[in-house]
N, C-alpha and C positions, 0 to 999 in steps of 0.2 A: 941736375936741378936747374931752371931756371932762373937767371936773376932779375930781381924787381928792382926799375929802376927809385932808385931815393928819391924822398921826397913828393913824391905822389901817389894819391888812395884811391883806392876803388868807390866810388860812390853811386848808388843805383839809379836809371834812368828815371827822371820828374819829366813827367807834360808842362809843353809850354806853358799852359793856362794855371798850373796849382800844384799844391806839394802830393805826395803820395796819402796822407793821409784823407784830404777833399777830396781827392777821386774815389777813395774807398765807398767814402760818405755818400759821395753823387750816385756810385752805382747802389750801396744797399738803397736810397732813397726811389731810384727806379724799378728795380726788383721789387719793394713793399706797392708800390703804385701797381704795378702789374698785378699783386697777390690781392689786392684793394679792390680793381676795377670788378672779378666777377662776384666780389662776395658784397658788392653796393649793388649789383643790378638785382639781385636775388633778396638783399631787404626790402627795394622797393615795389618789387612785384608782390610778397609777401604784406606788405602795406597796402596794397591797392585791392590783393584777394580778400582782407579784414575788412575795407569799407566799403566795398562792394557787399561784403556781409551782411554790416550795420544798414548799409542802404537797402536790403532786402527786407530785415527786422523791422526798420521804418517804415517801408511801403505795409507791410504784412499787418502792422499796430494801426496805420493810420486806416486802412481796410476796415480793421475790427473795429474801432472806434466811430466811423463812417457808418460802418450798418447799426451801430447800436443805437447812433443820435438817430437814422432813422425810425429803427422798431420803436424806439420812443417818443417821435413824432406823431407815431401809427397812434401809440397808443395813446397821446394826451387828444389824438383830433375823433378818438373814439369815445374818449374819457368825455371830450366836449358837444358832440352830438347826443351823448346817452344824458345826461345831465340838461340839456335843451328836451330832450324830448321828456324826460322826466317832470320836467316845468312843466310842458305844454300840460302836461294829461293831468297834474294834480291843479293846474288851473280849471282844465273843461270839470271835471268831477267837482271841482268847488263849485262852480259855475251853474255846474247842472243841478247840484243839491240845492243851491238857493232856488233855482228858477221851480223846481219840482215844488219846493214848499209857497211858495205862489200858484203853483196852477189849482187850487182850489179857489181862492179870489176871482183869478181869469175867469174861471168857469162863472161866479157870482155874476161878473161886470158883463160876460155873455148873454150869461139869463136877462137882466136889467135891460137890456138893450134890445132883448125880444119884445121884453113886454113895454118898452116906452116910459121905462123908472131913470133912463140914463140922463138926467138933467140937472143943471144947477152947478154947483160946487161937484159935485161927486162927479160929473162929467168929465171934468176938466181933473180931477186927480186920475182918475179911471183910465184915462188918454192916455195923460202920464206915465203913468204904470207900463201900460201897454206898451207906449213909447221907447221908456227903460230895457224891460222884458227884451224889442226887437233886436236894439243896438246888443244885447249881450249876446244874439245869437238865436233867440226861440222864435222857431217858426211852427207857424200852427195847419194843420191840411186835415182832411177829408171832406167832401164832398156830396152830395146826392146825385146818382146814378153813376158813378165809377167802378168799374170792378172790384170785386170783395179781393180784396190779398191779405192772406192770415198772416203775413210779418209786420202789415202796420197797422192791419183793424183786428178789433175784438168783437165779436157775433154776440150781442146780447137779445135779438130776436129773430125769427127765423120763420117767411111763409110761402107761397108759391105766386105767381103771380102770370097771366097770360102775354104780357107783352115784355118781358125780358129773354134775351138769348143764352146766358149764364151768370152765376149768381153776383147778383147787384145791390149795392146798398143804396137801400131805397131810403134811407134816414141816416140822418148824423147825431144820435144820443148823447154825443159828448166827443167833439173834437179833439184830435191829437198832436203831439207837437214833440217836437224834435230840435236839436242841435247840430245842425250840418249834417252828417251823416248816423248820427246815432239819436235814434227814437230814446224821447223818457218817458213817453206815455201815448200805446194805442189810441186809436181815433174808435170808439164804441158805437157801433153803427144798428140797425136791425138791417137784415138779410134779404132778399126773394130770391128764390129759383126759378126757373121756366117750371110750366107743369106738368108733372108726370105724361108721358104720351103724346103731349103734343107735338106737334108736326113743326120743324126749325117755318122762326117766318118767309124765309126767301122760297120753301116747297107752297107752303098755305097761299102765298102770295101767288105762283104760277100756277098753282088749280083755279083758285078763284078767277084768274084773268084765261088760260083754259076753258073755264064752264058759260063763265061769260059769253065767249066767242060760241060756244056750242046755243046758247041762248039766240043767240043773233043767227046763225046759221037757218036754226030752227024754225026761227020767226019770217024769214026772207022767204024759205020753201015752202 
């Protein structure tokens, strides 16, 4: 057996810097830091794939909200055209029904004016009228000798006649009258046709200056 000398113990090696116990501590504290490092980088990537998420959700919501305010633009600037265009036309139909129930008057202040009744006081309201009538829009047409077009005249007589080339109105029985593009009352005209058989003027025309020359011909030899 060994002898121990007296007086002095065995005591286990300490680091200069700290007791046994701080070291223990220093190293769990580095060991946990290591076990720490990959399970932090793995929340954060985890964190960054969720708002990456949200920011897809975002884009995808702000998308569908984007097309909605449009299609609802579409529809209030269709809502506001149909609405305009609805004014306009129950204006012109208001418009046209007054002027229609005047144009029997027009037609009076017409006749008056043929016959040299248009004088005085009545003149000057007559005018008026007329006046009013124009600024709402009523224009009044046909003519004597214009071609018959059965969209704006009505044929209340009908004869033949030698010096027209196709059928002509040879009379205005009662003028018609219109509001821009829409007639509220045929112009009532009487009719002629060329006469059955006869020769278009432009052939009549070069026989006659033809026979002429053959007259002169004949007269010279």
């Amino acid at each position: 057996m060994s002898e121990e000398t007296p007086g002095f113990e065995e005591k286990p090696e300490v680091p200069a810097d700290g007791t046994p116990e701080e070291s223990k501590a220093a190293g769990s504290a580095e060991s946990a830091k290591d076990t720490e490092a990959p399970a932090g980088d793995a929340s954060a990537a985890a964190q960054d794939v969720a708002l990456l998420a949200q920011l897809d959700q975002a884009r995808t919501a702000l998308t569908e909200r984007t097309t909605d305010l449009q299609r609802l633009q579409a529809e209030y600037q269709n809502y506001r055209r149909r609405v305009e265009r609805d004014r306009i036309t129950v204006k012109e139909i208001a418009v046209a029904s007054l002027l229609t129930e005047l144009l029997p008057t027009l037609d009076d202040i017409g006749r008056a004016r043929e016959h040299g009744e248009l004088v005085g006081g009545f003149k000057s309201v007559a005018e008026s009228l007329e006046t009013v009538a124009a600024k709402m829009g009523l224009q009044q047409f046909g003519k004597e000798g214009e071609p018959f077009d059965p969209t704006i005249h009505e044929a209340l007589m009908h004869s033949y006649a030698p010096d027209v080339t196709e059928t002509t109105c040879v009379a205005i029985l009662q003028p018609g009258y219109r509001i821009g593009e829409r007639t509220i009352r045929p112009a009532r005209v009487a009719v002629a046709e060329p006469q059955p058989g006869a020769a278009p003027k432009s052939e009549s025309s070069e026989g006659d200056a033809s026979s002429d020359k053959d007259a002169d011909a004949a007269d010279n030899g």
